[in-house]
FITI-693024 format. One record per residue: residue in three letters; x, y, z of N, C-alpha, C in turn. Coordinates in steps of 0.05 Angstrom, whole numbers, plus 5000, padded with zeros to 4 digits. Layout:
N
AlaXYZXYZXYZ;...
END
This chain:
470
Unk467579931371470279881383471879681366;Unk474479721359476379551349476479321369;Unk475479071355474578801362478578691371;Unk480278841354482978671360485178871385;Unk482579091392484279181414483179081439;Unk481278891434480178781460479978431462;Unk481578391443480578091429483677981445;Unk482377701466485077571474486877431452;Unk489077341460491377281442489777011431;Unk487476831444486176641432484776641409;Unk483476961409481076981379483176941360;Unk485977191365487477251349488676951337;Unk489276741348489876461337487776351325;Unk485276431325482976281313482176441280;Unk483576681290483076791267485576851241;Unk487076701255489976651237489976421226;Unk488076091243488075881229486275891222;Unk483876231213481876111197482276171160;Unk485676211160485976291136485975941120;Unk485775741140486875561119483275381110;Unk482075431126478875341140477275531110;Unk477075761122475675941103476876241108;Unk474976411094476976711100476676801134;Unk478476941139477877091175475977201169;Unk475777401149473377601141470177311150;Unk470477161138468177021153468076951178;Unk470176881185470476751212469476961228;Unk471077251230470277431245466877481241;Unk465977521213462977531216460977341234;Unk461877111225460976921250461776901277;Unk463776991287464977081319462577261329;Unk461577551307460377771321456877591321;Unk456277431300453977361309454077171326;Unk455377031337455676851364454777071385;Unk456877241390456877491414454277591409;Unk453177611384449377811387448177631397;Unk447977291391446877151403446877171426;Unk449877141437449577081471448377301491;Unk449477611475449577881490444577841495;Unk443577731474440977711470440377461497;Unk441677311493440677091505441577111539;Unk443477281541444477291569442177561577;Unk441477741565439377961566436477811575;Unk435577521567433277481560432777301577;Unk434777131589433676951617433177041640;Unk432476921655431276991681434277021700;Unk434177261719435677171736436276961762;Unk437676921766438176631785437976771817;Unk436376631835437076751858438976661875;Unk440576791894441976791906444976791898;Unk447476731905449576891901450776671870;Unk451476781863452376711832454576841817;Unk456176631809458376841778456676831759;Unk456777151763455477321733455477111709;Unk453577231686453177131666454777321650;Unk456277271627457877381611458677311586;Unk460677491569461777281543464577441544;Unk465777251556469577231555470377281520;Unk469777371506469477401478471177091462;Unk470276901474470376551470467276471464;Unk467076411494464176241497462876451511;Unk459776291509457676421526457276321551;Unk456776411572456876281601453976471616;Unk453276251620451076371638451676301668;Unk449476411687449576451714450776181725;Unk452776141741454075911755454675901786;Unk453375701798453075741826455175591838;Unk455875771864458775781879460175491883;Unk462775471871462975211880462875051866;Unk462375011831461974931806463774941786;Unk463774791778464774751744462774701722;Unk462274931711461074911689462674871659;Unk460874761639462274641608459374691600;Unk460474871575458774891549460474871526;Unk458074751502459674661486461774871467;Unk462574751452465674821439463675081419;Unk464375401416464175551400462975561370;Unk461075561360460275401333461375631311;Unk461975911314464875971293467575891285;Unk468975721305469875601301470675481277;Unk473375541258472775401230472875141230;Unk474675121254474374761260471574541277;Unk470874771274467574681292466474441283;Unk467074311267465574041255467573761265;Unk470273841270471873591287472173681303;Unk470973851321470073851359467973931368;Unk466073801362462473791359462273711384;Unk463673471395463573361420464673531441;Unk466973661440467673851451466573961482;Unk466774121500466574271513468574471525;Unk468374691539469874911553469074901578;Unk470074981592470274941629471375181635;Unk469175261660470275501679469975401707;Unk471875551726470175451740468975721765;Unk466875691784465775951796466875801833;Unk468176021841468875961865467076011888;Unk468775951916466175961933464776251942;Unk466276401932465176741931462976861918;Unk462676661893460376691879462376861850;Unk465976781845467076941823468076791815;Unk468876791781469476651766472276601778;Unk474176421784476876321786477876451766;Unk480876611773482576771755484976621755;Unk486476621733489576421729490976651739;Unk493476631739495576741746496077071739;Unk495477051713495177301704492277541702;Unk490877361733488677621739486877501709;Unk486577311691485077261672482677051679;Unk480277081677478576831688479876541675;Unk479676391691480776151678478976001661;Unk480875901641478175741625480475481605;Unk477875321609479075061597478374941570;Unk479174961544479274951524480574831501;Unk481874641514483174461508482574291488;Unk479574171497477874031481477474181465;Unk477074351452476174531428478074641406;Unk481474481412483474591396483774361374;Unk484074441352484974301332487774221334;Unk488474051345491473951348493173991326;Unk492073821304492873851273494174161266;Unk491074301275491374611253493574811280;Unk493974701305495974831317498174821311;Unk498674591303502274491297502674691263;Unk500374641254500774851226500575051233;Unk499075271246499375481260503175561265;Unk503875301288506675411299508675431266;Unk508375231255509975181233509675441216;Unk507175501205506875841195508776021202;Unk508476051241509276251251512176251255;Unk514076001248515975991253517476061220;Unk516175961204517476021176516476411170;Unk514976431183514176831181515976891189;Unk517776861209519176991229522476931221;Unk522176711207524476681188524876891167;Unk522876941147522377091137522977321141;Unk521677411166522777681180525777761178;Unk526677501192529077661201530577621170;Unk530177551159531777471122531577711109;Unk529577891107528578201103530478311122;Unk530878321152531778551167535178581159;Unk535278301150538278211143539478391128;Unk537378311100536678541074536978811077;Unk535278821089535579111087537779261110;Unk538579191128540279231144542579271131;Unk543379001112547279091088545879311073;Unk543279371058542879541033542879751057;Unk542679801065542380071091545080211088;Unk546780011093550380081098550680181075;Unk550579971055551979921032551080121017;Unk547880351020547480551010548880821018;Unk548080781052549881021054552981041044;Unk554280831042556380861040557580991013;Unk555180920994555080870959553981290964;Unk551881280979552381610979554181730990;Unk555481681002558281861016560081840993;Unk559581710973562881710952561281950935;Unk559281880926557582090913557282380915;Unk557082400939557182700936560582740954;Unk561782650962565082650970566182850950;Unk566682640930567382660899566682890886;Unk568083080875566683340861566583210840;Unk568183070830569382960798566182820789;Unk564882720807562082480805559882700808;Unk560082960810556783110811555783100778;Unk554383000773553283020746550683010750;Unk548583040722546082980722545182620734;Unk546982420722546782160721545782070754;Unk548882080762550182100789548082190812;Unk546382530804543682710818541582400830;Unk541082200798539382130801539981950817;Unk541581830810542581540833542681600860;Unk544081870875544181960897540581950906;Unk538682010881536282010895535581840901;Unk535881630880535181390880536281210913;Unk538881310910539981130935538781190964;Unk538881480965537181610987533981460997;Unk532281450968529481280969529781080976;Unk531880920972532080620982532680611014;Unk534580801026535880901052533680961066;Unk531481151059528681241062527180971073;Unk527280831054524880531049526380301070;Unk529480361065529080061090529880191115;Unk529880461125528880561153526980481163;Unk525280571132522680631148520780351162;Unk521580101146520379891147521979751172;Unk524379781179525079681199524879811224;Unk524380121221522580241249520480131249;Unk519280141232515880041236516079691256;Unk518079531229517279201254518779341281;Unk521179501289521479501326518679571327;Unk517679851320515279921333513079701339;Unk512779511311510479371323511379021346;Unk513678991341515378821366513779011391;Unk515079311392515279351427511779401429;Unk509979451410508079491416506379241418;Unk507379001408506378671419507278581443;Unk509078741463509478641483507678781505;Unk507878791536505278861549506579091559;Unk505579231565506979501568505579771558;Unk506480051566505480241558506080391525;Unk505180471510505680401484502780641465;Unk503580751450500680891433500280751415;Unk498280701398498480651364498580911350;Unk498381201356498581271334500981351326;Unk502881381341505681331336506681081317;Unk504880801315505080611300504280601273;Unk501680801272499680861250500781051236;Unk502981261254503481461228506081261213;Unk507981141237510281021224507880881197;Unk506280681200505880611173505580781152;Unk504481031152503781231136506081381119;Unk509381361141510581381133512481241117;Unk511981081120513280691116511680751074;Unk508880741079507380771052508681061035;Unk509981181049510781501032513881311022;Unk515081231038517181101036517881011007;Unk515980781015516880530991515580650960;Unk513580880959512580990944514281170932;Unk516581280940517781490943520481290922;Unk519781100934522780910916521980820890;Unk519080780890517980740865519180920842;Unk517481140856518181390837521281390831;Unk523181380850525381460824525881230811;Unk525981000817525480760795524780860768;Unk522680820774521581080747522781250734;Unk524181420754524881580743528281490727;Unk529181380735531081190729531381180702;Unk528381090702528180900678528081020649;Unk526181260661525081510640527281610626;Unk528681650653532081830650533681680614;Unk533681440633535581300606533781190583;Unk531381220578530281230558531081390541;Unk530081670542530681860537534381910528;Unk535881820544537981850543539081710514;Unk537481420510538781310488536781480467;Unk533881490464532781530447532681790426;Unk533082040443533682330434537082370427;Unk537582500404538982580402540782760412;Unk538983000422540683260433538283200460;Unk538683200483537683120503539583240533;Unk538483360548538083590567537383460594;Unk539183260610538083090631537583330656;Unk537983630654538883760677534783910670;Unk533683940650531583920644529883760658;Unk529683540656527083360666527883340700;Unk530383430716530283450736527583540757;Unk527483710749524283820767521783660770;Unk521983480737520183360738521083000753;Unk522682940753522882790767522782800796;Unk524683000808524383120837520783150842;Unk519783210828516283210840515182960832;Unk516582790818515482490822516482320834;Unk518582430852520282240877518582440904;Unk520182500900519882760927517782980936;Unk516883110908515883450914516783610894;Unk514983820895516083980873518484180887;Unk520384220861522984390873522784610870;Unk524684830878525585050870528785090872;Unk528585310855532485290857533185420888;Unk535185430902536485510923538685640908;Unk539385790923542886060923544085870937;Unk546885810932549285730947549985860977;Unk550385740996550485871022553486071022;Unk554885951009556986241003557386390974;Unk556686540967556486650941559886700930;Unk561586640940565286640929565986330924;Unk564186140924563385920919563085860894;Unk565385700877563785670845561885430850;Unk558885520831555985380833557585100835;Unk555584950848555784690852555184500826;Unk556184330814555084090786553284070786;Unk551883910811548683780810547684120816;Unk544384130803542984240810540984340842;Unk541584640847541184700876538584730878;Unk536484360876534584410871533484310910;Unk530884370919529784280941526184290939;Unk525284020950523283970948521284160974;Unk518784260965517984370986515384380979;Unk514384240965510984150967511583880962;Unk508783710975508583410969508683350941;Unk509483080938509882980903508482790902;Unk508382590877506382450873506782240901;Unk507882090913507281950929504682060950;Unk505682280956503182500978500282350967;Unk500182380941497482420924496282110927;Unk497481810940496681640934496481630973;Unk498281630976498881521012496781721030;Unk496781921021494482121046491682041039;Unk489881961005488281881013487281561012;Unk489581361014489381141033489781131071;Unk490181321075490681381107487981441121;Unk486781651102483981781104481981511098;Unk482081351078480581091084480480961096;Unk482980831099483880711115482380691145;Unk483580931149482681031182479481001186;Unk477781101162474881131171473180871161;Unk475380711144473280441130475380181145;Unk477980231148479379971160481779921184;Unk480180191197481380311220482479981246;Unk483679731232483279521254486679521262;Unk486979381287489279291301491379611296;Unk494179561285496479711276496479781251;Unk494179711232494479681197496479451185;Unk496879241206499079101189498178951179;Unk495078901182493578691162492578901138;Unk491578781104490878911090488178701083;Unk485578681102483578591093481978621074;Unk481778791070480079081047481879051025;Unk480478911008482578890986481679260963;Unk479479400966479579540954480679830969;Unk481379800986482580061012485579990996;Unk486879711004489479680997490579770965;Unk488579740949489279800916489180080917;Unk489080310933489380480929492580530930;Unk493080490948496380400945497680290930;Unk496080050924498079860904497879940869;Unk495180050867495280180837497980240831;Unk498280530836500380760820503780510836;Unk504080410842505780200848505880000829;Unk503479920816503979640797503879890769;Unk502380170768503080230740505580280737;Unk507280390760510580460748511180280749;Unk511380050762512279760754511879660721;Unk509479760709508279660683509779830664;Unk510180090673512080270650515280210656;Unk516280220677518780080679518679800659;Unk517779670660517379370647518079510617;Unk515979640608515979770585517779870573;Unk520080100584521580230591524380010589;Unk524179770594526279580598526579460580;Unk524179420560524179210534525279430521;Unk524079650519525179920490527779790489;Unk529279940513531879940521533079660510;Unk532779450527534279200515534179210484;Unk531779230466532179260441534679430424;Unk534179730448535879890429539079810440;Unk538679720463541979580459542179380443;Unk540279120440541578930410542379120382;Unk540679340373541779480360544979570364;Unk545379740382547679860387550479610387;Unk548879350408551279170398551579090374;Unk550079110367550078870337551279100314;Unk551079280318552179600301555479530310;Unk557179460324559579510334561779280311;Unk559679010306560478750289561478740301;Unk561978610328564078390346561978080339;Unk563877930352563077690350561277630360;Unk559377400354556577350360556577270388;Unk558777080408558577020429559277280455;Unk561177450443561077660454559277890447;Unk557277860428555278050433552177920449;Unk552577620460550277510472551177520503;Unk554477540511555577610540554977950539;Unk555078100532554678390537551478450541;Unk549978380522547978380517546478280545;Unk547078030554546477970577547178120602;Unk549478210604550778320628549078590622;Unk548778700603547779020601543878970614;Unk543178690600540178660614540278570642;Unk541578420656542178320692542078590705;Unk543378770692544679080711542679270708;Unk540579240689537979380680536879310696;Unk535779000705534078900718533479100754;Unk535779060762535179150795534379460799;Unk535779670771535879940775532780000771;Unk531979820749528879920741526479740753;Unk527479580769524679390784523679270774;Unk524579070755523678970733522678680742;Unk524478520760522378380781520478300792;Unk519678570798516578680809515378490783;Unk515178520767512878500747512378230750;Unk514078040761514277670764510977760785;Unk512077820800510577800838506977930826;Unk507278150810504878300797503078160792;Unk504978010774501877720749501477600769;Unk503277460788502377250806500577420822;Unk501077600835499077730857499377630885;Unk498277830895499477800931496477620933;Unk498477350949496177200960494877020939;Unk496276970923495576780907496476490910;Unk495776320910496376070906496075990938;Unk496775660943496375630969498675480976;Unk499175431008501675261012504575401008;Unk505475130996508375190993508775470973;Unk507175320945507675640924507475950937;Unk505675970952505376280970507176310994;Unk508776090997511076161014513576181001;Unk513776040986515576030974515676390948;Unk513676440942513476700924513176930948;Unk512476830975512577070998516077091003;Unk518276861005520776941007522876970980;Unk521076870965522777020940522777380936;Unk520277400939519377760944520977960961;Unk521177820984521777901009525077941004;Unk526377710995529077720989529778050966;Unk528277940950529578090923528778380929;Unk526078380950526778780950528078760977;Unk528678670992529778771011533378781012;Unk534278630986537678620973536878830947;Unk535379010929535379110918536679330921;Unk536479410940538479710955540979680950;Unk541879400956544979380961546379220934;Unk544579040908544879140891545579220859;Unk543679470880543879800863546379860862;Unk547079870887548780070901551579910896;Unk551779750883555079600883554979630855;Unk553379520846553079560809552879890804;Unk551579940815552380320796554480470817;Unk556180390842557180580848559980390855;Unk560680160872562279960878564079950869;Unk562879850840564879710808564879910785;Unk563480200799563580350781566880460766;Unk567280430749569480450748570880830750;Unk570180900739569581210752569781300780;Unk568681070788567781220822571081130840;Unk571980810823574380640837576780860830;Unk575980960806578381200798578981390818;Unk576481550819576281770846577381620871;Unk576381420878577481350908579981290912;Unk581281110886584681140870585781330890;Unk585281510871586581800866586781900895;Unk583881940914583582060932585781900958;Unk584781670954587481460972590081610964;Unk590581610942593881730946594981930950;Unk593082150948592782440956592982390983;Unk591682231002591282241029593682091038;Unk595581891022597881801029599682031028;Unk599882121009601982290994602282611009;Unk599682621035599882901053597883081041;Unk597383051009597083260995594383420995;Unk593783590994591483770990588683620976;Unk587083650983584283530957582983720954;Unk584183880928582984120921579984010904;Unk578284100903575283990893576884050849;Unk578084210842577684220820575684230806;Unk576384280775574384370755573284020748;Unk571383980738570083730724571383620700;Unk572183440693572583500670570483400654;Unk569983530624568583460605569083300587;Unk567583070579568082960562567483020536;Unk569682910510568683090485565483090471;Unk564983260468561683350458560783140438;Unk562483010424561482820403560582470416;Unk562582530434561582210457560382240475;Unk558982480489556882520505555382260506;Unk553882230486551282090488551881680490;Unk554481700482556381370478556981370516;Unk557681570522558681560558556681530569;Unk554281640565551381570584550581360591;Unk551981120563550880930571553880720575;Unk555480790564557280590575560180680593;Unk559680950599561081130608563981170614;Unk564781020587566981080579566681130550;Unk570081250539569881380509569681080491;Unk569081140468568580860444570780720445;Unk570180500449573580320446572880010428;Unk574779950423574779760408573879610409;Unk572679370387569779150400571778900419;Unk574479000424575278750441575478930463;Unk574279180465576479260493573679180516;Unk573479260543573179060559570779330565;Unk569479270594568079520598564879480609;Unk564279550627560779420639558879690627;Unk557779580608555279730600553379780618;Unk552480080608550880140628550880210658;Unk553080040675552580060694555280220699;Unk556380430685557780600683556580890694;Unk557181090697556981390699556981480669;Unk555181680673553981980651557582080651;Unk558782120668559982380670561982420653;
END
């Protein structure tokens, strides 16, 4: 039986301050050999005659037979990580004149335990729980504007006929994954809120949300990645085909695709590709068999603890390697832009402001971040440093959505054009016929990908990179 679907809210505090004592993983091992002791020792005495509260283990202390009308005290728990400053200790029940343990208010046998609390390690306990929950809501914050601020960044996206391009395909995915990722994580905390309160409630409704929560954030990885691949490629090849590697990115976000027919065939084809995912993609391949472990090796509470450090690396692998090729992926890149600036001969202070602004706007699209949190590692360090690297984390992916989404679509200058235009069409009464695309000339293709406008002069103005393909 799952020890934390039966375990009062007390173990659960003993096993939260035994992170600072020694690991829970021990604490708990020593909790279950207390209970073999007692379950042996309450099996092995003699029974008491006449009327008596039962002998038992409140999953605290051990209590043997207590006659009507008593207060019994045994000593203080010896799992306990604090067990060495409350040696003196005792716990108190007491057995009424019926011959049954006294129940508090809430139908719970009463018990007195007072003596056995670490005063000290409670006030750190509250202090923990009050800076977590800070935490919390600093994430829900997060991801709540990147929520808006995505959908909103996809409604111009596909609005816009003028914005369907290959570039544009990817960002819409990209933005979608992020839209995906902070759903999914803010259903999951309501779910596990209403499922900490007392009430009727399932876990596996909680267990798949995590399952889906892990497809989620996995799913954002991938187009990161794919992001990244994209504009590699983009600077590195010459004659280069971004409507090509589509499929293969779509099955490393999503699933593998196939093309779809247009729902009206008097319809000229759509820009972006009428591609749709309909088998699982690489995320499937990491998240289904951590679920399957999970469930049969660390099947405890909701899954929101990750005890099992080798259950959890199944997850976190293919997460820290696209993190490690993104990284990779980000140096190429910065390099081949000092080239490209330093090719233009502008001035040295304006090629160390571009240069910079073109690496800041790299940083958030490709997750380049991640790689700080990586070396350090989850759960490293103690104190302040692991709180302080738990809300730096917490901040930077949970504003990463939002941005994405202002740097490649906001300030896009392209996109401010279209909305221009479309505002005055909608003043002006006038029609918004979708029109033809226009093309840019064939010789600056590959100059617009990355700064997505035509070549201009080393004074004229312009945000690298975080421009449109189109």
């Amino acid at each position: 039986m799952d020890h934390r679907a039966v375990a009062p809210p007390l173990l659960s505090r003993v096993l939260r301050g035994a992170e600072e004592e020694r690991s829970a993983q021990a604490t708990l091992a020593a909790w279950r050999e207390y209970r073999h002791a007692c379950e042996l020792r309450l099996r092995l005495d003699p029974p008491v005659p006449g009327p008596v509260c039962n002998r038992s283990f409140d999953m605290y202390a051990c209590w043997g037979d207590a006659a009507p009308n008593s207060t019994v005290t045994v000593p203080c728990p010896w799992y306990l990580p604090w067990h060495h400053r409350v040696q003196g200790g005792v716990v108190a029940r007491r057995c009424g004149p019926d011959g049954r343990w006294v129940t508090d208010e809430t139908g719970r046998p009463w018990r007195d335990h007072s003596q056995c609390e670490d005063l000290a390690q409670e006030q750190l306990l509250q202090r923990h729980a009050w800076l977590l929950e800070q935490f919390r809501l600093l994430y829900t914050v997060g991801y709540s504007l990147s929520l808006i601020a995505l959908l909103l960044a996809l409604l111009l996206l596909l609005l816009f006929r003028r914005l369907h391009c290959t570039r544009n395909f990817i960002h819409a995915n990209l933005f979608l994954s992020f839209v995906l990722r902070a759903g999914a994580i803010l259903t999951r905390d309501a779910l596990l809120q209403r499922h900490l309160r007392p009430g009727p409630g399932h876990p596996l409704q909680l267990l798949g949300q995590q399952a889906l929560t892990q497809y989620c954030v996995g799913a954002n990885y991938g187009w990161l990645l794919a992001e990244g691949l994209f504009l590699h490629k983009l600077l590195v090849l010459a004659a280069f085909s971004g409507e090509r590697c589509l499929p293969a990115f779509l099955l490393l976000g999503w699933g593998e695709p196939v093309p779809v027919s247009p729902l009206c065939p008097h319809v000229p084809p759509h820009p972006l590709p009428n591609l749709v995912p309909i088998s699982p993609g690489a995320p499937v391949l990491f998240v289904v068999p951590w679920v399957v472990v999970r469930y049969l090796y660390e099947n405890e509470g909701c899954w929101e603890r990750n005890e099992k450090a080798a259950v959890w690396w199944i997850i976190r692998c293919p997460i820290l390697m696209a993190v490690a090729v993104n990284f990779v992926v980000f140096v190429r890149i910065v390099r081949i832009l000092v080239a490209k600036v330093r090719a233009h001969q502008v001035s040295r202070g304006d090629t160390r402001v571009r240069l910079a602004r073109s690496t800041l706007t790299l940083i958030p699209l490709l997750g380049v971040h991640e790689v700080a949190f990586a070396l350090v590692g989850e759960g490293q360090g103690g104190g302040t440093l692991r709180l302080v690297q738990l809300c730096l984390q917490l901040l930077l992916s949970s504003s990463q959505g939002l941005i994405v989404s202002v740097l490649y679509c906001f300030v896009n200058k392209e996109v401010q054009a279209e909305v221009r235009r479309g505002w005055q069409r909608c003043r002006l009464g006038a029609p918004c016929p979708p029109g033809p695309r226009r093309a840019p000339p064939r010789g600056t293709r590959r100059y617009m990908a990355v700064g997505g406008q035509h070549p201009a002069p080393p004074h004229a103005g312009g945000h690298p990179i975080a421009e449109s393909c189109c």
